[in-house]
C-alpha positions in Angstrom: -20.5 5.3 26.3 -22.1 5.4 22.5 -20.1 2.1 20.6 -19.0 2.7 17.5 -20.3 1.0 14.3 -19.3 -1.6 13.1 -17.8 0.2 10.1 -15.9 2.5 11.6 -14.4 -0.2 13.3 -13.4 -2.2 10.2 -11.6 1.1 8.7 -9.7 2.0 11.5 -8.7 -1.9 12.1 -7.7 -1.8 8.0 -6.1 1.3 8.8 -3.6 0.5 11.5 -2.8 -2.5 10.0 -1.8 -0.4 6.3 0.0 1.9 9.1 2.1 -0.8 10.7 3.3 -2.1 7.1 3.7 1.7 5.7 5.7 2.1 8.8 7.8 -1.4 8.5 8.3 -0.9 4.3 10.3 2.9 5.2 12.3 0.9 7.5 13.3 -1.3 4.9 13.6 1.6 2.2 15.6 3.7 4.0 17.9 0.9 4.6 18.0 0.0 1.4 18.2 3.9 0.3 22.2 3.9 -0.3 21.7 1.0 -3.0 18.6 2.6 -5.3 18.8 2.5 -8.1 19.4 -1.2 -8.6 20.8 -2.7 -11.4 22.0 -6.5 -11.7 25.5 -5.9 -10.5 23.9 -4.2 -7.4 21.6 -7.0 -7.1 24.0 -9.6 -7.0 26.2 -7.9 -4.8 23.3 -7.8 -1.9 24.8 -8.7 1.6 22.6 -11.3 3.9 21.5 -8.5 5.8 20.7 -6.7 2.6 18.7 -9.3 1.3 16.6 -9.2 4.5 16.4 -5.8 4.1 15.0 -6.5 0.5 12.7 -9.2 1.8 11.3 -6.8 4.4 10.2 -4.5 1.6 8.8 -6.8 -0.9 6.4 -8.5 2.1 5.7 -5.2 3.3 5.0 -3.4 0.0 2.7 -6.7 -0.8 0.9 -6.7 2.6 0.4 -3.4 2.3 -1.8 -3.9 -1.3 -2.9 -6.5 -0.5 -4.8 -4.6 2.8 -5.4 -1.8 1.0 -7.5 -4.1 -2.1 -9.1 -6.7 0.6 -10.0 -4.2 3.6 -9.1 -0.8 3.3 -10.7 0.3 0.2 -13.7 -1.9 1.0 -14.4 -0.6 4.4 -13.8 2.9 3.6 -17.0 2.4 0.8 -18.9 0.8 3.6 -17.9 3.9 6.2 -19.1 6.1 3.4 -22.3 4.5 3.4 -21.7 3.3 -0.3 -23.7 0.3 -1.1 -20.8 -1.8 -2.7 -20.4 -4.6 -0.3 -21.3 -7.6 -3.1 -20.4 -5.4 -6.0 -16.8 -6.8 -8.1 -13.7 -4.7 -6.8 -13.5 -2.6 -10.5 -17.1 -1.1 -9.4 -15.5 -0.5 -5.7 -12.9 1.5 -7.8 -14.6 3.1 -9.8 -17.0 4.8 -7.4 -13.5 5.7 -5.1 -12.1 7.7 -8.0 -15.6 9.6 -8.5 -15.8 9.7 -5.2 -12.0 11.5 -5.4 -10.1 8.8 -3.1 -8.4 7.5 -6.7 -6.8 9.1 -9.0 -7.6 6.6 -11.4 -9.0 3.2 -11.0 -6.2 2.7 -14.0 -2.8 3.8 -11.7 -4.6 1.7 -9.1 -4.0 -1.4 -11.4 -0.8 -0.5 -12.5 0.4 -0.2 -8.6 -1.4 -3.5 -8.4 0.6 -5.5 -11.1 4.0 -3.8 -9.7 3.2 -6.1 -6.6 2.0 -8.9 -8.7 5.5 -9.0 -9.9 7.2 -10.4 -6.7 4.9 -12.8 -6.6 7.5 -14.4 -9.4 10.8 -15.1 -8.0 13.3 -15.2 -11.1 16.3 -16.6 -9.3 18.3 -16.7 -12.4 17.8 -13.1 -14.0 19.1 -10.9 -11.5 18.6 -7.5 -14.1 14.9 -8.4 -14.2 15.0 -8.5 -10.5 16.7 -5.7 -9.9 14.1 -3.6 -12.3 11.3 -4.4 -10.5 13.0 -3.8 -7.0 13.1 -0.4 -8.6 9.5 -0.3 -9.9 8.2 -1.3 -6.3 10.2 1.6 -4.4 8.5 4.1 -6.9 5.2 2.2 -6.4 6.1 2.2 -2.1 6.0 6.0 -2.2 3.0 6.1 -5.0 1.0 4.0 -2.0 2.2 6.6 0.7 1.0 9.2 -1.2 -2.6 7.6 -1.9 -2.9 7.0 2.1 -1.8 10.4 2.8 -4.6 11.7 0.2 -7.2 9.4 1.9 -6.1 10.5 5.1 -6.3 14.2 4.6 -10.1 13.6 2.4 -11.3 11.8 5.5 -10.1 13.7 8.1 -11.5 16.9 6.7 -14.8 15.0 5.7 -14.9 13.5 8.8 -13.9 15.7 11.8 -14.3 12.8 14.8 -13.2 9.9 13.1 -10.2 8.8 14.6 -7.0 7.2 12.6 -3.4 7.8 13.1 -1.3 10.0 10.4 1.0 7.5 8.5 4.2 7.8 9.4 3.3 9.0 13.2 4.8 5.5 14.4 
């Protein structure tokens, strides 16, 4: 039995774990389906269970960049054999959109700051809530979309490499 390396292993561990929160955030999106588009009178009329609902998305949605930034993107570079391991994550970007993983190391950071927004909890500006609620469901799908594109790239690149299609859960 041939092991495999080392970074295969680190993308298909950073894989499963961007397909458990891909798989978790729908959950909470189609719950929360019936509501979209929020505004502040939606917002403040959120039941305890649809508050939960809500909190399910935003920690997924921010797991989920938050693995795709720290290990996915990462370890796909060091799968590819790309020599970026010490370089700053703008030059681990970069060479993913030349490389056509990215569309655009620009989108990239505007997905990024849509999840840097929760990390601000304005308790008494429900509106301003409530619009980026919106922005991150349109950023949720935006991030489906980019592992589906990676997905298909790698998969035709890389016949035997073994990941699971998101959304197979």
């Amino acid at each position: 039995m041939n092991a495999l390396p080392v970074s295969t292993l680190r993308l298909q561990d950073a894989w499963r774990q961007a397909e458990r929160h891909v798989h978790h955030m729908r959950n909470a999106m189609r719950a929360l389906a019936s509501l979209s588009p929020f505004d502040e009178a939606r917002f403040l009329a959120l039941t305890d269970d649809q508050i939960r609902d809500v909190d399910q998305f935003i920690l997924r949605f921010s797991k989920l960049q938050d693995v795709l930034g720290a290990r996915l993107l990462p370890s796909l570079l060091d799968y590819l054999e790309e020599p970026f391991e010490t370089r700053p994550m703008l030059d681990k970007l970069n060479r993913l959109e030349q490389l056509g993983f990215l569309d655009s190391v620009e989108h990239w950071q505007y997905l990024r700051e849509v999840r840097n927004r929760f990390t601000h909890d304005y308790p008494d500006d429900p509106e301003r809530n409530a619009a980026n609620l919106n922005l991150a469901l349109g950023a949720a799908d935006e991030l489906c979309q980019l592992l589906l594109r990676l997905y298909a790239k790698l998969v035709v690149a890389h016949p035997g490499l073994e990941l699971a299609a998101i959304g197979a859960q």
